[in-house]
C-alpha positions as CSV (number, residue, x, y, z in Angstrom):
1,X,-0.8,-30.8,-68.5
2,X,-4.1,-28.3,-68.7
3,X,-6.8,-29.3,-70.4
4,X,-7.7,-27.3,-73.9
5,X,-11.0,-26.0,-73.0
6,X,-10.6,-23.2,-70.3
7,X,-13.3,-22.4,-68.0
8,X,-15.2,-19.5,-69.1
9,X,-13.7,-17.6,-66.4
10,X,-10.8,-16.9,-68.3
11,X,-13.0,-13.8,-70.0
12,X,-14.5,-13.6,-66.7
13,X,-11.8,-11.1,-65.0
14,X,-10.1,-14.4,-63.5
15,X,-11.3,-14.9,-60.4
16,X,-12.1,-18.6,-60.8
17,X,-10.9,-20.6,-57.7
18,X,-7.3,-21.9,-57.9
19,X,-7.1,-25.9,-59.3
20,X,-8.1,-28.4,-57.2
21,X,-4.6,-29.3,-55.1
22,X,-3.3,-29.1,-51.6
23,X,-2.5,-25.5,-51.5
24,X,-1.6,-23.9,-48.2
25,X,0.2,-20.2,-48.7
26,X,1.9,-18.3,-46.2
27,X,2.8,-20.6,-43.9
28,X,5.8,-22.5,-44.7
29,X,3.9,-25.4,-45.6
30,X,4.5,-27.3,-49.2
31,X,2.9,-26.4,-52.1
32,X,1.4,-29.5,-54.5
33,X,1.5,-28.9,-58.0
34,X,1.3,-31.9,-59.7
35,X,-1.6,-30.6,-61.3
36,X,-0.7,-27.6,-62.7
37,X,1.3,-27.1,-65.7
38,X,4.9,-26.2,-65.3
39,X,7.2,-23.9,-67.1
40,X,10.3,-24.6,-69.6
41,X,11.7,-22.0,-71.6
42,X,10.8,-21.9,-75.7
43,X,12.2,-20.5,-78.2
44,X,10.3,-17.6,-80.1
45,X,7.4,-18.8,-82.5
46,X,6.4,-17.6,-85.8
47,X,2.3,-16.9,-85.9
48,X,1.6,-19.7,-87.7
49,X,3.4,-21.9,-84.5
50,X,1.3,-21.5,-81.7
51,X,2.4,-22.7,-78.2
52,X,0.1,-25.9,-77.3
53,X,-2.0,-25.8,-74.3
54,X,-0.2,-29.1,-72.5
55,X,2.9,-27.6,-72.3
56,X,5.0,-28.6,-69.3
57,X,6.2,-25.7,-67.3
58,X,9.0,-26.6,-64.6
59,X,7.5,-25.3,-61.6
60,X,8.8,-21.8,-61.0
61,X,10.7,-23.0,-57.6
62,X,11.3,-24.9,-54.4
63,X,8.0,-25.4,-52.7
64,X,9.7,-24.4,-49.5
65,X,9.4,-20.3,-49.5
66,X,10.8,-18.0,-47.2
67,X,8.7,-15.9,-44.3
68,X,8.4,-12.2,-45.5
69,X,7.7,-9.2,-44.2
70,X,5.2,-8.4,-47.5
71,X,2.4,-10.2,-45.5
72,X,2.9,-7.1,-42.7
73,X,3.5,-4.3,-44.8
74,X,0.0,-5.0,-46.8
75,X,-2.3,-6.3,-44.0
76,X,-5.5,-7.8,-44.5
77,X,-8.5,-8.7,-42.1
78,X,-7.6,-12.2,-40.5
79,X,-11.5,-12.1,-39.3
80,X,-14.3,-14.5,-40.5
81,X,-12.6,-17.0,-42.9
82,X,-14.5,-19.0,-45.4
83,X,-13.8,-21.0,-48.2
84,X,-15.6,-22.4,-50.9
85,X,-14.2,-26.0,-52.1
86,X,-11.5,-26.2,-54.5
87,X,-11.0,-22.1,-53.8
88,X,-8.1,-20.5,-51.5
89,X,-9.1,-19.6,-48.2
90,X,-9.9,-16.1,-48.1
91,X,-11.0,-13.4,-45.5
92,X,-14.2,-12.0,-45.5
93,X,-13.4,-8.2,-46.4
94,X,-16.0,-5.2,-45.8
95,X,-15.1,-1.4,-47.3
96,X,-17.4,0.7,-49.1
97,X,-14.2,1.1,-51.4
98,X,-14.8,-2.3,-53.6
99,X,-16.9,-5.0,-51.3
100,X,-15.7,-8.3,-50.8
101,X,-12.9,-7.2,-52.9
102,X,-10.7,-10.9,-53.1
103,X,-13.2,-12.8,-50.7
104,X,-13.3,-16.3,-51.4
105,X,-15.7,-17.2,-54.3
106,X,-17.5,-20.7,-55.4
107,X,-16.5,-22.3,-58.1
108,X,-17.5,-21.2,-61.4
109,X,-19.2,-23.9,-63.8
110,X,-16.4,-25.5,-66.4
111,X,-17.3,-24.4,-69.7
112,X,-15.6,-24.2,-73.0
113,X,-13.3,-20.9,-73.8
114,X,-16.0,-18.7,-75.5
115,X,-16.9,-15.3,-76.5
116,X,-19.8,-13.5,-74.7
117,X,-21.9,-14.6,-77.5
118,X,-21.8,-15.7,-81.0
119,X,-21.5,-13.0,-83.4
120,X,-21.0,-12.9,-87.3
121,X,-18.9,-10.3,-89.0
122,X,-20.8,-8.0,-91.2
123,X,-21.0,-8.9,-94.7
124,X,-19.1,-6.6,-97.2
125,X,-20.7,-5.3,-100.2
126,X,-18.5,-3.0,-101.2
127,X,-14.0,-3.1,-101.6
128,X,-13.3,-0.7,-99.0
129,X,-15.4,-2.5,-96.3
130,X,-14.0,-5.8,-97.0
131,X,-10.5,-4.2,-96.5
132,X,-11.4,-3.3,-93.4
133,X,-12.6,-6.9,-92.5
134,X,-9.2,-8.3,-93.9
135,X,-7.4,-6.1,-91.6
136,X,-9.5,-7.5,-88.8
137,X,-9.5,-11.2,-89.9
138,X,-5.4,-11.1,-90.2
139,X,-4.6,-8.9,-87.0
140,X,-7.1,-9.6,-84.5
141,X,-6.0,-11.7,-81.7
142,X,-6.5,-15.0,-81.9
143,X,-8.1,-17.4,-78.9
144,X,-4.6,-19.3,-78.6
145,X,-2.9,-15.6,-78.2
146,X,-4.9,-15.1,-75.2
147,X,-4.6,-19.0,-74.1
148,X,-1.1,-18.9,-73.6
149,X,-1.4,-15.0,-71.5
150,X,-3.8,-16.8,-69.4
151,X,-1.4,-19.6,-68.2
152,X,1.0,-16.9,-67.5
153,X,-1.4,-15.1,-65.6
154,X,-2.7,-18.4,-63.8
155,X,1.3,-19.3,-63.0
156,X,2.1,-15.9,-61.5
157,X,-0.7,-15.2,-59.2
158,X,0.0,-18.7,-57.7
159,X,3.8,-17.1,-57.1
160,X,2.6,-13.8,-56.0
161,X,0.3,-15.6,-53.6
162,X,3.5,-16.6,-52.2
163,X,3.8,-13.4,-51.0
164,X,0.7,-11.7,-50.9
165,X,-1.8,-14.9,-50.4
166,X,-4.9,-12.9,-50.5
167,X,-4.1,-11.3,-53.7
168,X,-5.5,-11.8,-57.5
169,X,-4.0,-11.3,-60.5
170,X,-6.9,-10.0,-62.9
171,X,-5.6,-9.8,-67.0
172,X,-6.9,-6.8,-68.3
173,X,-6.6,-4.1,-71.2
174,X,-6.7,-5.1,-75.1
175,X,-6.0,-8.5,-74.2
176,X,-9.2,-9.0,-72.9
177,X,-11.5,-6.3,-73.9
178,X,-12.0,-7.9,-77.6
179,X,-10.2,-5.0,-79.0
180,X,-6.6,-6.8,-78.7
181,X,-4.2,-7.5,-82.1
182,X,-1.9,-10.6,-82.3
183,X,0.9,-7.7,-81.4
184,X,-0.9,-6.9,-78.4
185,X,1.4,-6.9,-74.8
186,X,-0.4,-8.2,-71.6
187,X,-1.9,-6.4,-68.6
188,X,-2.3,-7.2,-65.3
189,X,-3.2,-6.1,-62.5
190,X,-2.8,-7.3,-58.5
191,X,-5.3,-6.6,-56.4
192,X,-3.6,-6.9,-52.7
193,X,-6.2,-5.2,-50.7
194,X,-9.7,-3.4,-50.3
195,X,-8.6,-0.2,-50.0
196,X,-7.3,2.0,-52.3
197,X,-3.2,1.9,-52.7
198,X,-1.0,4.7,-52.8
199,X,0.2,4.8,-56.2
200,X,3.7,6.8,-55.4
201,X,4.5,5.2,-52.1
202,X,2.7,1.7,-51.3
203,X,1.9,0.0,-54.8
204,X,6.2,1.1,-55.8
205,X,7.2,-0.8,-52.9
206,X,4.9,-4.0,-53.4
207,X,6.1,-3.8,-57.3
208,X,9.5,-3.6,-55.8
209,X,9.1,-6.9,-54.1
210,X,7.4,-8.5,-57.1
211,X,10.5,-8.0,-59.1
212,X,12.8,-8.9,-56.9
213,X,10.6,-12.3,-56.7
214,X,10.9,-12.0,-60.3
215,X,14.5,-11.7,-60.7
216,X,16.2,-14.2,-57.8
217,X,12.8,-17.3,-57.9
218,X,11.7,-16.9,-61.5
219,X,14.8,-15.8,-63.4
220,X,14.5,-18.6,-65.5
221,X,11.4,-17.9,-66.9
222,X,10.9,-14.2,-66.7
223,X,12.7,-12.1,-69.2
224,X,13.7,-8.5,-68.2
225,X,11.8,-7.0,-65.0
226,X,11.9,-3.4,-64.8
227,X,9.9,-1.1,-61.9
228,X,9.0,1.8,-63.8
229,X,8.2,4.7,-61.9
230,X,5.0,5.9,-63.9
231,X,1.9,7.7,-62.3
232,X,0.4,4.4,-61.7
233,X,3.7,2.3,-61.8
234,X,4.2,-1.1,-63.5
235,X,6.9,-3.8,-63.8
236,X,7.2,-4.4,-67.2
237,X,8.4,-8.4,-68.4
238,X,8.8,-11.0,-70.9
239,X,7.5,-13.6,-70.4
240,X,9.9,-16.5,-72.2
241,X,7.1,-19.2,-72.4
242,X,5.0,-17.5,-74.2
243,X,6.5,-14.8,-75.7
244,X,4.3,-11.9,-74.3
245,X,5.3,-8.7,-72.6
246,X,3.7,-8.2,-69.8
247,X,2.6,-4.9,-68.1
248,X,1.7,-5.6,-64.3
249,X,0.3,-2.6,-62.0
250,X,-1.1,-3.1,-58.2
251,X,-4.7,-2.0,-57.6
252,X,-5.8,-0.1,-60.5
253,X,-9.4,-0.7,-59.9
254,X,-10.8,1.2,-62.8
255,X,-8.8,-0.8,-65.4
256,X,-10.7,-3.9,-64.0
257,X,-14.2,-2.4,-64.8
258,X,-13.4,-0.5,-68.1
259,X,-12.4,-3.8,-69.4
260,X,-15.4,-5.4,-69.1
261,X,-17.3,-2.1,-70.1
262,X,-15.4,-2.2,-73.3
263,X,-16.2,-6.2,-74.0
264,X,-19.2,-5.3,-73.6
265,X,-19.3,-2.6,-76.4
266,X,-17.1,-5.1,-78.0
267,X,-19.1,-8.0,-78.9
268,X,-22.5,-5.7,-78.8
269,X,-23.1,-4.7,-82.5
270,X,-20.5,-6.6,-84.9
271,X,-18.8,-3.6,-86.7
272,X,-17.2,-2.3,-83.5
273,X,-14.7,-4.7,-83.2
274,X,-13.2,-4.3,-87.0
275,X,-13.7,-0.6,-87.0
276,X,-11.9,-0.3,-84.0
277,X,-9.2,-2.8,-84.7
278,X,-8.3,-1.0,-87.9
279,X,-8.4,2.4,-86.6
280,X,-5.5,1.3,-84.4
281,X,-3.3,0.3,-87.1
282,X,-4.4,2.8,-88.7
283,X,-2.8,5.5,-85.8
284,X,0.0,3.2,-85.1
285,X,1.2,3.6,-88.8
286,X,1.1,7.3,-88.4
287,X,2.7,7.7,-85.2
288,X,0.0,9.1,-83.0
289,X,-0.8,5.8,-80.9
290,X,2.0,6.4,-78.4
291,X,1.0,7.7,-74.8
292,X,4.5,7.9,-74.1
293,X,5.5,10.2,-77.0
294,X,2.8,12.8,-76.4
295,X,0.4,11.2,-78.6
296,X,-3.0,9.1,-77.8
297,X,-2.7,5.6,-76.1
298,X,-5.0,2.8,-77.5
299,X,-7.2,3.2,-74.9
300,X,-8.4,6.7,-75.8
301,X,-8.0,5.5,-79.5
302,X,-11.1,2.5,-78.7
303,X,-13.2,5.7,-76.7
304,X,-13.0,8.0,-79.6
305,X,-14.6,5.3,-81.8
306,X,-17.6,4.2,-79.5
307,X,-18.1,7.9,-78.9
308,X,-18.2,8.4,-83.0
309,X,-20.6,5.3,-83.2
310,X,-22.9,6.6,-80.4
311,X,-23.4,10.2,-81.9
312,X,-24.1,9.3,-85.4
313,X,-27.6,10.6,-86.6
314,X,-28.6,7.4,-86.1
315,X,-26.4,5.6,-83.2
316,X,-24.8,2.2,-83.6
317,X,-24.0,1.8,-79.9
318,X,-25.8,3.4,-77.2
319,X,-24.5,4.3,-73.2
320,X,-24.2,0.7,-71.7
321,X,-23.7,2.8,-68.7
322,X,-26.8,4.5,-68.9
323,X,-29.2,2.0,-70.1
324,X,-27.7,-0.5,-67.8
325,X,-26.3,1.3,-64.8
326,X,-26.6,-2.0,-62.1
327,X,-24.6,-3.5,-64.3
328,X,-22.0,-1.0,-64.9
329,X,-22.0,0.4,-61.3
330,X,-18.5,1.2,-59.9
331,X,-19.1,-0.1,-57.0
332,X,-19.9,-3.6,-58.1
333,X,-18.2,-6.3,-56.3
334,X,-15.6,-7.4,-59.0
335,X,-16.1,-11.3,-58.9
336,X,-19.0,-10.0,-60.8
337,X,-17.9,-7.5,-62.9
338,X,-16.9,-10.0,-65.8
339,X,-20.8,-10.9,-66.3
340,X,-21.7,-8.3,-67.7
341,X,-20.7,-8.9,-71.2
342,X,-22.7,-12.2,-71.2
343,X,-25.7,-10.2,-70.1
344,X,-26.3,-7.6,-72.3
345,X,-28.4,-8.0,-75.1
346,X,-27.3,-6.7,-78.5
347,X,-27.8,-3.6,-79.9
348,X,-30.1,-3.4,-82.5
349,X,-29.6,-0.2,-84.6
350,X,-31.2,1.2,-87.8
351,X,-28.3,2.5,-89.1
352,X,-27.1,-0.1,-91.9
353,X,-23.7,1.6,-92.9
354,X,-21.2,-0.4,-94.2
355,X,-17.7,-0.3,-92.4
356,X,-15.4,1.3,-95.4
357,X,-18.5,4.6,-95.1
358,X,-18.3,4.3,-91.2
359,X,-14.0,4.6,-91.1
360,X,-14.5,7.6,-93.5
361,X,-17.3,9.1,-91.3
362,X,-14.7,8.3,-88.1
363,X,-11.8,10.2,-89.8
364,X,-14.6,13.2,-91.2
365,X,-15.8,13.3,-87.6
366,X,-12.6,14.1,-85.7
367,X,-11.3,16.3,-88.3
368,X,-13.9,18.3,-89.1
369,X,-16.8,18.3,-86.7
370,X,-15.8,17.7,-83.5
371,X,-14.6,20.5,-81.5
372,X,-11.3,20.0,-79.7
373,X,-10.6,23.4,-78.2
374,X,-14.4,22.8,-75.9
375,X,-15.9,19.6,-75.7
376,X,-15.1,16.5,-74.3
377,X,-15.4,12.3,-75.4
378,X,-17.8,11.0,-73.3
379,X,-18.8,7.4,-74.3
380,X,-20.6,7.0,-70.3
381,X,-23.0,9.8,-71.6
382,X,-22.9,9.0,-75.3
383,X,-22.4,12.7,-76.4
384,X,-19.8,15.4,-76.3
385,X,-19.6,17.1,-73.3
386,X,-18.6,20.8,-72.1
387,X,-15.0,20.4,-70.8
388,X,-14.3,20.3,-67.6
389,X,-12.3,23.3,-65.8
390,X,-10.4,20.8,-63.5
391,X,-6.4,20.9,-62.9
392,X,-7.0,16.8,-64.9
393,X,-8.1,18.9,-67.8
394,X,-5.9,22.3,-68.6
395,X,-3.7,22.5,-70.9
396,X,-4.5,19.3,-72.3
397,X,-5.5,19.4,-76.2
398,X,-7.6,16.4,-76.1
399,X,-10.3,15.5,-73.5
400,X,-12.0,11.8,-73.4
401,X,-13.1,10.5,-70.1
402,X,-12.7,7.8,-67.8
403,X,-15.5,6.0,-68.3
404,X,-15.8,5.2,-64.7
405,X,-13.4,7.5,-62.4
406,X,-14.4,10.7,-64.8
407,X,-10.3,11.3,-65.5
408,X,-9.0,12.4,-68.4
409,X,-7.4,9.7,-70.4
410,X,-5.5,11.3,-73.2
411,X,-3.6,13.6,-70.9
412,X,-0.9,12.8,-72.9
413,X,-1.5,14.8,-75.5
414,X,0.3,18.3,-73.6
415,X,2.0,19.6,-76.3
416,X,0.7,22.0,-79.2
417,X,2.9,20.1,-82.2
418,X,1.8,16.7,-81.2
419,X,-1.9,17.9,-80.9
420,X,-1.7,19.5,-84.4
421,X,0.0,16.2,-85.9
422,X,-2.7,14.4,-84.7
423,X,-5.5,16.3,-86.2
424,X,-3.2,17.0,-89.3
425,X,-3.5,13.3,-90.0
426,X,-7.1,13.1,-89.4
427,X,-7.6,15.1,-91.8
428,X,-5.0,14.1,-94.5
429,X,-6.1,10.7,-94.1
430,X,-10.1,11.8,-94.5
431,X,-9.1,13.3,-97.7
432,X,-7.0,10.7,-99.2
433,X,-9.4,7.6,-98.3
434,X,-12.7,9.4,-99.9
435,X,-10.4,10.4,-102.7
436,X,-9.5,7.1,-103.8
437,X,-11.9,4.1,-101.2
438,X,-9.1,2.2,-100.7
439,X,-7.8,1.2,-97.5
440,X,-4.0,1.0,-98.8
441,X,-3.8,5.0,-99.2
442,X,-4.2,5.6,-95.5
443,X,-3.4,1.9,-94.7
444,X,-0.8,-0.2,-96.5
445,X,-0.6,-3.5,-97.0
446,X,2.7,-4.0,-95.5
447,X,1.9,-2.5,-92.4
448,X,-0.7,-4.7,-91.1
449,X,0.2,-7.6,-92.8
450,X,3.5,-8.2,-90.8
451,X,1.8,-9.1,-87.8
């Protein structure tokens, strides 16, 4: 069984050494895991039933694996081993790519599953901001939602390890970035190697062989693995324990770091995280939060709204990136990128509006004052910038960017009539909510509640 309080690593990109246990990986050799939890299939909980911690998971297979050629086709320095106790032996790795990218790291103090810091919600003195904190309270995702992705997370990278054994397997995306909903699916990402993958050749094949690890070891347990073929491919899965789909991609670096960029802004003034929250329901009920039909994916969704709160007369949020750029640097090692959101100190700001006037201002902002056809989001400068003349960024109606690698993360949005649905609703919804203040016109009840 695993104990209830997690390590604090579990916000902390999860590279927290594997449990104390005789491990040895990719040599034949047994694998003890009397101290791990073990899988068993579950049926499907309501909300209110939430998986307990000290569930007993059979273990995933035989402890006897087969040789395979994965080890060769992904190689990795053999030079200058170290470990640290209770970690997995790792190789010393030097690139100017990501440094020390999955060297062995010490042992990070025990401490209960936290937040980066303790932070109240903002008291609401008026009907349409505590609507907007209902929202939040009811959908936001709870610490026993992200619990049970963690012991999914923790089980697989001890199987993938099985293949690659100087891999991690880092959760990332609205699951971790304090912007995640009870709906929310899973992301995560392998890191097999230092340098950068191949997206169309190299990271296919090494999904290739996850799945098939997925479909003949862990059938009984995994739900549903599909390679899909994307720009930066994934093998989508259900997870039957817990009741998560899961989103896993190889080597996407940047989704690492914007993660704990995001936390950051998260937990750093407390009316991000509700304004946020409810502006994706808020898109998701009108049919423009979906990357894969030509509208805006959630992360571009979370960028538009620290932009907004950065640019106000007088800004909520300022550039982390700027104000703290050691900390934010992308070439950080990333067994310290997860610190940063517990070393930031909050933002104070002047500006004292309530949340129900800061969702109107959101929806004013994009549909009236910002100018689509020539500017572009940029929360790492904390203002609208020219936009760029790059292939990335022609034809494309909406520009916000990458944070970190500069691209253009609503290239989705290609096509005219999605573009002008978009803005359409923006609009419609501006007019309706400062017609009547109530969260129900733009936002019903219903919609949220179901979660």
């Amino acid at each position: 069984a695993i104990n209830s309080s997690l390590p604090r690593t579990l916000l902390s990109g999860n590279l927290s050494p594997i449990p104390a246990q005789s491990l040895s990986y990719g040599n034949g050799s047994p694998i003890q895991t009397s101290t791990s939890p073990v899988f068993r299939g579950r049926k499907r909980l309501s909300n209110e039933q939430n998986v307990p911690l000290d569930i007993k998971r059979q273990r995933f297979h035989s402890p006897h694996h087969e040789s395979t050629v994965a080890n060769q086709t992904v190689p990795l320095s053999d030079e200058r081993r170290y470990s640290a106790p209770g970690s997995v032996t790792l190789p010393l790795l030097h690139s100017y790519y990501v440094p020390d990218l999955v060297r062995s790291v010490p042992p990070f103090r025990e401490a209960p599953f936290s937040e980066p810091r303790e932070i109240t919600l903002p008291v609401a003195k008026d009907e349409l901001s505590q609507q907007v904190l209902n929202v939040f309270q009811v959908c936001q995702q709870r610490t026993c939602d992200l619990k049970k992705k963690e012991l999914c997370r923790s089980q697989l990278q001890r199987e993938i390890q099985l293949i690659f054994p100087q891999s991690r397997l880092f959760l990332v995306g609205s699951s971790l970035n304090g912007f995640g909903t009870r709906s929310s699916d899973g992301d995560l990402c392998l890191v097999v190697k230092e340098e950068p993958v191949n997206q169309k050749t190299e990271a296919r094949y090494i999904l290739s062989l996850v799945q098939k690890h997925f479909c003949t070891r862990l059938s009984g347990y995994i739900e549903r693995p599909q390679l899909i073929p994307a720009k930066v491919p994934i093998v989508k899965f259900r997870d039957k324990v817990s009741c998560v789909e899961f989103d896993l991609n190889v080597n996407n670096i940047v989704g690492i770091r914007n993660t704990f960029l995001l936390r950051t802004y998260a937990y750093l003034e407390s009316r991000v995280r509700p304004l946020v929250l409810v502006v994706k329901k808020w898109a998701s009920h009108h049919e423009i939060n979906d990357a894969s039909r030509g509208t805006l994916n959630s992360y571009s969704l979370v960028l538009m709204v620290l932009h907004y709160l950065q640019t106000l007369p007088e800004p909520i949020l300022p550039s982390l990136q700027k104000n703290y750029p050691e900390s934010f640097s992308s070439s950080m090692q990333l067994h310290l990128v997860h610190q940063a959101p517990f070393t930031i100190p909050p933002y104070l700001s002047k500006n004292r509006s309530a949340l129900g006037d800061l969702l109107l201002g959101f929806l004013k902002y994009y549909a009236t004052e910002f100018d689509w056809s020539s500017q572009m989001i940029s929360v790492r400068e904390a203002k609208a910038l020219p936009r760029p003349d790059g292939v990335e960024w022609r034809n494309k109606f909406i520009c916000v960017e990458e944070p970190f690698d500069g691209t253009n993360t609503a290239r989705a949005v290609h096509e005219k009539q999605k573009f002008d649905m978009i803005k359409d609703e923006f609009l419609k919804s501006w007019h309706r909510l400062k017609s009547k203040r109530d969260l129900n016109s733009i936002l019903p009840f219903k919609s949220y509640y179901a979660e």
